[in-house]
Backbone bond lengths (Angstrom), bond angles and torsions (degrees), N, CA, C in turn:
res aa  C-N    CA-C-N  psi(-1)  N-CA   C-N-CA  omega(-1)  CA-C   N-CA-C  phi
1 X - - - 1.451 - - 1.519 109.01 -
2 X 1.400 131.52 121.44 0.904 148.26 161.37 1.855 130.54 -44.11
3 X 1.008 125.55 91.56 1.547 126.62 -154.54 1.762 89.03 -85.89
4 X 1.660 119.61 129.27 1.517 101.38 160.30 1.679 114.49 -97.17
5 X 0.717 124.01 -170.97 1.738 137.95 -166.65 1.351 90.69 -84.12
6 X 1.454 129.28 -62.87 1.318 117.82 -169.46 1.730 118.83 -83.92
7 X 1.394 100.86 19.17 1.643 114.75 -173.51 2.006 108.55 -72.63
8 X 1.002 133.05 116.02 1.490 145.07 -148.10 1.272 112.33 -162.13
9 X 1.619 93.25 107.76 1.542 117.99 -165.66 1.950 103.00 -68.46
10 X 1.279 108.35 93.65 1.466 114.36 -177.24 1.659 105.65 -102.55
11 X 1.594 106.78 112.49 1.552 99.93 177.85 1.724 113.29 -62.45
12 X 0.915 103.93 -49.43 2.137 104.58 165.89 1.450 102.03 -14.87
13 X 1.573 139.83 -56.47 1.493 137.96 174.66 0.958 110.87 -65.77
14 X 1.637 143.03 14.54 1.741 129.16 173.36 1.720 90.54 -138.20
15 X 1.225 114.05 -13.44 1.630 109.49 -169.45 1.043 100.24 -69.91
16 X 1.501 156.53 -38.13 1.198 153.02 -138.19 1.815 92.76 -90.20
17 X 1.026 131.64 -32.75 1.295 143.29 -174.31 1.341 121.31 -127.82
18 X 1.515 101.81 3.68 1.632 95.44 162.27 1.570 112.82 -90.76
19 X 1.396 132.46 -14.31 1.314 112.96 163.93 1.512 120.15 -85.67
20 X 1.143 122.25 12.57 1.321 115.78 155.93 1.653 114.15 -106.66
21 X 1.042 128.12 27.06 1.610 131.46 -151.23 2.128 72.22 -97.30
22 X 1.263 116.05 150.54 1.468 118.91 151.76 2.103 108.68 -64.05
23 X 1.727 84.55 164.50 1.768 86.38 -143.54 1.836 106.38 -63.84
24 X 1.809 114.15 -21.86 1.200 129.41 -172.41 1.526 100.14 -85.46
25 X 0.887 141.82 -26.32 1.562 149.11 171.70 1.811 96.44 -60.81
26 X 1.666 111.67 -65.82 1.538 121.20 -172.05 1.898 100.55 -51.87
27 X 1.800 115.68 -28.69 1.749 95.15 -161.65 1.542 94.50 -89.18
28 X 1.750 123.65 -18.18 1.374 136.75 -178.19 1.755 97.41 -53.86
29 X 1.583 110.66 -63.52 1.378 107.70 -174.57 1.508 112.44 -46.40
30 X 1.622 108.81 -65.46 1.215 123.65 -174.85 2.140 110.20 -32.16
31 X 1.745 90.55 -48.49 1.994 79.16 -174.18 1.513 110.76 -95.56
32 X 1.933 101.56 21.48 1.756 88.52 155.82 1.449 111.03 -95.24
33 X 1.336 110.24 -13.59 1.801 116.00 175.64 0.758 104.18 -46.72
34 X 1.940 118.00 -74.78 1.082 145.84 -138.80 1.572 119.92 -84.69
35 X 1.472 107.36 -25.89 1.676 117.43 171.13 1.235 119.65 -53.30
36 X 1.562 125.52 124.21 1.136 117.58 167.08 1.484 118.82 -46.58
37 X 1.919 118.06 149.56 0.883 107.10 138.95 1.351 129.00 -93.85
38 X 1.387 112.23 140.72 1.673 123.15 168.33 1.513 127.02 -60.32
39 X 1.532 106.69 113.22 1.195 88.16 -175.54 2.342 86.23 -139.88
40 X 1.262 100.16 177.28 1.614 98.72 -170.36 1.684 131.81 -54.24
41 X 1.463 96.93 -16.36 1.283 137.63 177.21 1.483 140.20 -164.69
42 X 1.323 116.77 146.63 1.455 101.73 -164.37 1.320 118.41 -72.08
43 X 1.390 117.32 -22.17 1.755 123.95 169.97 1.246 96.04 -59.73
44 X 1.395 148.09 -24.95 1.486 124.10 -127.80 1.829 86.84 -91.16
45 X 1.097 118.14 -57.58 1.404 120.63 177.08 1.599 104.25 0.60
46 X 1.390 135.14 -55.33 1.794 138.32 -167.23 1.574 83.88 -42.23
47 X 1.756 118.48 -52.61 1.718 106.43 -149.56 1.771 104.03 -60.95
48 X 0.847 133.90 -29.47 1.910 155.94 -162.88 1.621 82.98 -51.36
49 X 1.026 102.30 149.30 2.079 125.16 -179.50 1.591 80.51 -85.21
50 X 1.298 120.32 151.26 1.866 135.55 156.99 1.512 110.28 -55.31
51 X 1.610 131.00 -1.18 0.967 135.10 167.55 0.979 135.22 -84.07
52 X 1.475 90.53 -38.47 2.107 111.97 -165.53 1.686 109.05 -69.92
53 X 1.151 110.65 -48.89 1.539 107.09 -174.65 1.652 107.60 -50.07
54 X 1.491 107.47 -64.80 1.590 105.05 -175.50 1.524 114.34 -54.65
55 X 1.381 137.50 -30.87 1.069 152.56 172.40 1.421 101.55 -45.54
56 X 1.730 107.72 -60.28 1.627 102.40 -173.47 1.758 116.66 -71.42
57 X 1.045 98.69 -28.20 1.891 100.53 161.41 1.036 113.82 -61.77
58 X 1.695 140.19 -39.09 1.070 141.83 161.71 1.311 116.96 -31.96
59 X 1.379 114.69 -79.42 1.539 132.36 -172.75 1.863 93.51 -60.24
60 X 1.259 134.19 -19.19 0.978 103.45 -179.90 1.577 127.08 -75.54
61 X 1.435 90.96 -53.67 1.686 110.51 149.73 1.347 107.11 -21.21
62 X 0.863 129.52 -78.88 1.566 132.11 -138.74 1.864 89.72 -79.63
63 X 1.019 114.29 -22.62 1.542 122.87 -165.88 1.665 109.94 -77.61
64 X 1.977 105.17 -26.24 1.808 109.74 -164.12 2.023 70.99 -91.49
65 X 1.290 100.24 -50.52 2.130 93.22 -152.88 1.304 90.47 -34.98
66 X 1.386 131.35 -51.91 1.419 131.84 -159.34 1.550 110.28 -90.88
67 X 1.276 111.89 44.93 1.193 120.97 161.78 1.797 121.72 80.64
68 X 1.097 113.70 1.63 1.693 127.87 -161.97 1.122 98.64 -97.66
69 X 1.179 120.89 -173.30 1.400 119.88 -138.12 1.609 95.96 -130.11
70 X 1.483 146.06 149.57 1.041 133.74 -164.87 1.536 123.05 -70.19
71 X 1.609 97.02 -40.54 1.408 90.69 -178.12 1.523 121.43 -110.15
72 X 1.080 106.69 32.74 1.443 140.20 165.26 1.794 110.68 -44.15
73 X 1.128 130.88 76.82 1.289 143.20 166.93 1.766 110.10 -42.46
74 X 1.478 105.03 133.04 1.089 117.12 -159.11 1.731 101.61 -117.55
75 X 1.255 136.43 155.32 1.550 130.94 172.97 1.524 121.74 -49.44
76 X 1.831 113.21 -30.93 1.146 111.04 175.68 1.596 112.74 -85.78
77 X 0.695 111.30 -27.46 2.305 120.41 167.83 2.126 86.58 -52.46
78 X 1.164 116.86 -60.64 1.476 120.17 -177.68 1.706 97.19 -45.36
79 X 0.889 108.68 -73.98 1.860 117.23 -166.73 1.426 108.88 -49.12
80 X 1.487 105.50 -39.63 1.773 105.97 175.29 1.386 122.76 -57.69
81 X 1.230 92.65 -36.55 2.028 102.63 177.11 1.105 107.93 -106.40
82 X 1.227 124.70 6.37 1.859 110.77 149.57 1.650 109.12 -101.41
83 X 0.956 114.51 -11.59 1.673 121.54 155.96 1.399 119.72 -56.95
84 X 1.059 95.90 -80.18 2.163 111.77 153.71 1.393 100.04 -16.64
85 X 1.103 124.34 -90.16 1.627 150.76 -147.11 1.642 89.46 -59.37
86 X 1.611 103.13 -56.81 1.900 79.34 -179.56 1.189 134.34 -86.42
87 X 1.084 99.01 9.22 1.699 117.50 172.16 1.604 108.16 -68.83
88 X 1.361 98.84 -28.52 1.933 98.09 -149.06 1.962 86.33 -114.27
89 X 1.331 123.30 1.66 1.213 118.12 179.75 1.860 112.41 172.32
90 X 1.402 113.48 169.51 1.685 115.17 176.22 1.347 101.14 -58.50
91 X 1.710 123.10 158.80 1.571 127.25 154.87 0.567 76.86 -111.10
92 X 1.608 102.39 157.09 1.779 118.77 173.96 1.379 102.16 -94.86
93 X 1.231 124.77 161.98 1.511 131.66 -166.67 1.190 126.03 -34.48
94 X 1.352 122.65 -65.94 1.351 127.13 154.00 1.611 119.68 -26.18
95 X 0.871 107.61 -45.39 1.707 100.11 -168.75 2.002 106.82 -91.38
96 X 1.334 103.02 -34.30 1.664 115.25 144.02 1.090 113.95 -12.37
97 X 1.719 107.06 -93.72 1.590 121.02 -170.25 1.432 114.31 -81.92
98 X 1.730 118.76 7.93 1.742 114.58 161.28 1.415 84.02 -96.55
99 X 1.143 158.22 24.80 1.554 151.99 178.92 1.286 93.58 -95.91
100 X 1.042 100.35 -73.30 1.691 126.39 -157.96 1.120 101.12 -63.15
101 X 1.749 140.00 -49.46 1.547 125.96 171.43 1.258 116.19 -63.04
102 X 1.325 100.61 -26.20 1.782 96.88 172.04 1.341 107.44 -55.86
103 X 1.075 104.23 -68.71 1.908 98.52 -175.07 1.326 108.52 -45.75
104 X 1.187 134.05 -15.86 1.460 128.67 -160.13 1.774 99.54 -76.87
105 X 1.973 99.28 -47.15 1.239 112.60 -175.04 1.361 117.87 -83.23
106 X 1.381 137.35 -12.86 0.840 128.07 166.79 1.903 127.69 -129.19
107 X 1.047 86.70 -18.71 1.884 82.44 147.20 1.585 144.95 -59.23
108 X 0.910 134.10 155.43 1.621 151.90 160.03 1.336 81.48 -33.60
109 X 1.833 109.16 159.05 1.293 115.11 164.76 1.419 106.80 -89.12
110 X 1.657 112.26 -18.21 1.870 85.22 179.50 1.138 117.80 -73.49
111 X 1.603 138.37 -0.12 1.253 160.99 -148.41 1.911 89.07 -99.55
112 X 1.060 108.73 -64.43 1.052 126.46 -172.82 2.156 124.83 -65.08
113 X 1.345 88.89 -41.21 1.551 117.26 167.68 1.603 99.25 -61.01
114 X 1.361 113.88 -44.72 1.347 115.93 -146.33 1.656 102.81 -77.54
115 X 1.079 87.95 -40.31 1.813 125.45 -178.80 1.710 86.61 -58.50
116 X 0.966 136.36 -103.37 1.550 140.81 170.41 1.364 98.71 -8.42
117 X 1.159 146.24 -102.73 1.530 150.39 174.68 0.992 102.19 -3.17
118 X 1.808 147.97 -50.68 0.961 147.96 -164.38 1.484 121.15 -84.69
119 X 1.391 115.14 -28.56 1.589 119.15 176.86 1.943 82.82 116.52
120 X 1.047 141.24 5.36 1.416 143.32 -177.36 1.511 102.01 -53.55
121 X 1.578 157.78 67.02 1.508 142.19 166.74 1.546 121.60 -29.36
122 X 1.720 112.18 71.52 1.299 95.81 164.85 1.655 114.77 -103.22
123 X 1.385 111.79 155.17 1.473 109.52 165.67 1.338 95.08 -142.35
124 X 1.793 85.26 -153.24 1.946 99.29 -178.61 1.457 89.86 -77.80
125 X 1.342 106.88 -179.29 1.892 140.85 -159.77 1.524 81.28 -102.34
126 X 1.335 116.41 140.74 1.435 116.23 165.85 1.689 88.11 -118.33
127 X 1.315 96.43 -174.54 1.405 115.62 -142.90 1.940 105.35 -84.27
128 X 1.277 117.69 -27.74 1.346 114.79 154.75 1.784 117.75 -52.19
129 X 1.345 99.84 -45.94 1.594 122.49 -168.51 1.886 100.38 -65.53
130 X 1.035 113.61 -30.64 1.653 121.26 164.34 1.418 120.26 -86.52
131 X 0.911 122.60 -21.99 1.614 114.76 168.25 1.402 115.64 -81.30
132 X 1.525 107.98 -23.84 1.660 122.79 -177.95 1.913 90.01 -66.76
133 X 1.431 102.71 -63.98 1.285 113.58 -172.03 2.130 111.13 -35.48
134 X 1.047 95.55 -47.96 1.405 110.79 -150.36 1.721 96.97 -89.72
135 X 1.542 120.53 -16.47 1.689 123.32 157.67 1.448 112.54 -92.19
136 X 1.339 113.72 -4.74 1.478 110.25 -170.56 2.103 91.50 -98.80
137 X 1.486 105.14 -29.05 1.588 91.27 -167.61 1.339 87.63 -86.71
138 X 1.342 149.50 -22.35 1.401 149.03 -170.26 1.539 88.63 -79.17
139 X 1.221 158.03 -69.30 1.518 145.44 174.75 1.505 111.82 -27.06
140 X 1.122 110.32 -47.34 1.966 114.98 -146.82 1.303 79.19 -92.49
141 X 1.423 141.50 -57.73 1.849 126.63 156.63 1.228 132.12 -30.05
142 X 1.203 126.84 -29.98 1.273 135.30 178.03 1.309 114.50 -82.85
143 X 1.981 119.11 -37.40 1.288 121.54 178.20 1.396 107.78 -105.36
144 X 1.500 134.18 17.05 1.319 138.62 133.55 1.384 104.07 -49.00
145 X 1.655 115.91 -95.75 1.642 114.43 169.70 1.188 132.80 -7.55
146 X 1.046 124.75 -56.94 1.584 143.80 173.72 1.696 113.81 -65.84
147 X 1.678 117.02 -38.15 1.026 119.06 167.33 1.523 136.84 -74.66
148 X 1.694 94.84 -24.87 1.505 105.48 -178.98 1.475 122.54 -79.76
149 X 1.566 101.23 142.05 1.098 117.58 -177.62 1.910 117.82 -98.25
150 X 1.253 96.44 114.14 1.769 89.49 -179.09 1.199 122.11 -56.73
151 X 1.496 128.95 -33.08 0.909 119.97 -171.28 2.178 114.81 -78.89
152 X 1.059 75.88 -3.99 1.751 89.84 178.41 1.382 103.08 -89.15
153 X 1.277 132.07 -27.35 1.595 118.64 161.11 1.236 124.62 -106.37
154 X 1.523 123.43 -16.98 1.583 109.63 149.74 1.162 115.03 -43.73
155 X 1.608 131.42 -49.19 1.325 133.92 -172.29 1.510 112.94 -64.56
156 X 0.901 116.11 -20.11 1.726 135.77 167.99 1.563 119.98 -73.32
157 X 1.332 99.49 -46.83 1.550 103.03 160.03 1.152 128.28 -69.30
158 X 1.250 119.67 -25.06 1.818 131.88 166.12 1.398 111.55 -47.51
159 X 1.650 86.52 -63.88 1.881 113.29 -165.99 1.181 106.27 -43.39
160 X 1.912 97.78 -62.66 1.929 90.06 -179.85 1.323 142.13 -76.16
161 X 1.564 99.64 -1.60 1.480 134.48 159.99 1.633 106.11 -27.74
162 X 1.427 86.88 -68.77 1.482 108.11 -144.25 1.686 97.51 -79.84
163 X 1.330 109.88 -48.84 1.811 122.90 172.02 1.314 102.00 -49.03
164 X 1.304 131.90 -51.33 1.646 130.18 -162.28 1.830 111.65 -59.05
165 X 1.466 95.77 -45.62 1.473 126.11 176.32 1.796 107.19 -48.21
166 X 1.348 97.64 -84.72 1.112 110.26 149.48 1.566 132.86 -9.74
167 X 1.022 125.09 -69.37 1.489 125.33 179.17 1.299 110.15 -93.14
168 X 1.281 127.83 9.08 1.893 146.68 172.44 1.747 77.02 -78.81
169 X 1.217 116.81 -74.79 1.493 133.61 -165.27 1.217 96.36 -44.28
170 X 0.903 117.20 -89.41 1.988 116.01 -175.77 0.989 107.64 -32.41
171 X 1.511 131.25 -72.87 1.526 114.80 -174.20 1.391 117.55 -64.01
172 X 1.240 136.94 14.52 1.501 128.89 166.37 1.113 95.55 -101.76
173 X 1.905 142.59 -31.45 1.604 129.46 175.47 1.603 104.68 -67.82
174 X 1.782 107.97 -26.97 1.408 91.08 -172.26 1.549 121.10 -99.44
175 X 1.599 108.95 6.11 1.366 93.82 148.77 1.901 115.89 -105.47
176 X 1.061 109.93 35.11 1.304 113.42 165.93 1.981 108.33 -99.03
177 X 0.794 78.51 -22.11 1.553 93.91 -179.96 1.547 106.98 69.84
178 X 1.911 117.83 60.72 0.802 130.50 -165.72 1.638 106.20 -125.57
179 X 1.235 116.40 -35.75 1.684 126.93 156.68 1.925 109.72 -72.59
């Protein structure tokens, strides 16, 4: 899935149908909000574009509606913490060229174009490069779980509780033509 630059995880796009979601579906959303993302360190987050974080709440969302699992690590959660990681030091080759196809697969194409223009080697993931992928999102799932705090998405389930309600209300005064 293709992430764009101006892509911005806005709860207003799930509220309209998150108070009718059944109640285990609503705490699923709530601990893809609320899950940390993993990244090499907790400072490292500053290196992340103003895009990427909401982006990865995005894809998470969209990842429980469609049945996935909350803390289900996605290719761009991968790219964020190999972003991180080379910010704060060398990758060694291997983790390099799973960087760089990552972006291939889940970036914008000008991201990707741009990358090419530069001498950047991205291609497809070969088949070592997917098993790396697929123990590295099975880790960052495992220390999601371990990291999450319930009371940080019960409180999430409240919040959007109360917002969902809320803007049900408004839009029934505002097609009354009462706002």
């Amino acid at each position: 899935m293709a992430v764009s630059t101006t892509a911005e995880f806005r709860m207003e796009t799930i509220l309209p149908e998150y108070i009718d979601l059944p109640r285990k579906l609503k705490e699923r959303v709530a601990k893809a909000i609320t899950d940390p993302v993993i990244l090499p360190a907790e400072q490292s987050a500053g290196w992340l574009p103003e895009w990427m974080m909401p982006a990865i709440k995005s894809e998470r969302v969209k990842n429980v509606l469609k049945g996935g699992q909350p803390e289900a690590s996605s290719d761009l959660e991968i790219v964020a913490y190999l972003l991180c990681a080379s910010c704060e030091g060398p990758l060694t080759e291997d983790a390099a060229r799973l960087y760089f196809n990552l972006i291939g697969r889940t970036l914008p194409e000008f991201f990707v174009r741009t990358a090419k223009e530069n001498g950047i080697p991205i291609g497809p993931v070969d088949e070592t490069q997917e098993r790396l992928i697929r123990d590295t999102k099975r880790r960052m799932s495992e220390d999601k779980k371990r990291k999450r705090r319930k009371a940080k998405w019960k409180a999430a389930v409240r919040i959007l509780e109360g917002v969902s309600i809320e803007l049900r209300a408004f839009d029934l005064f505002a097609k009354e033509g009462t706002v």
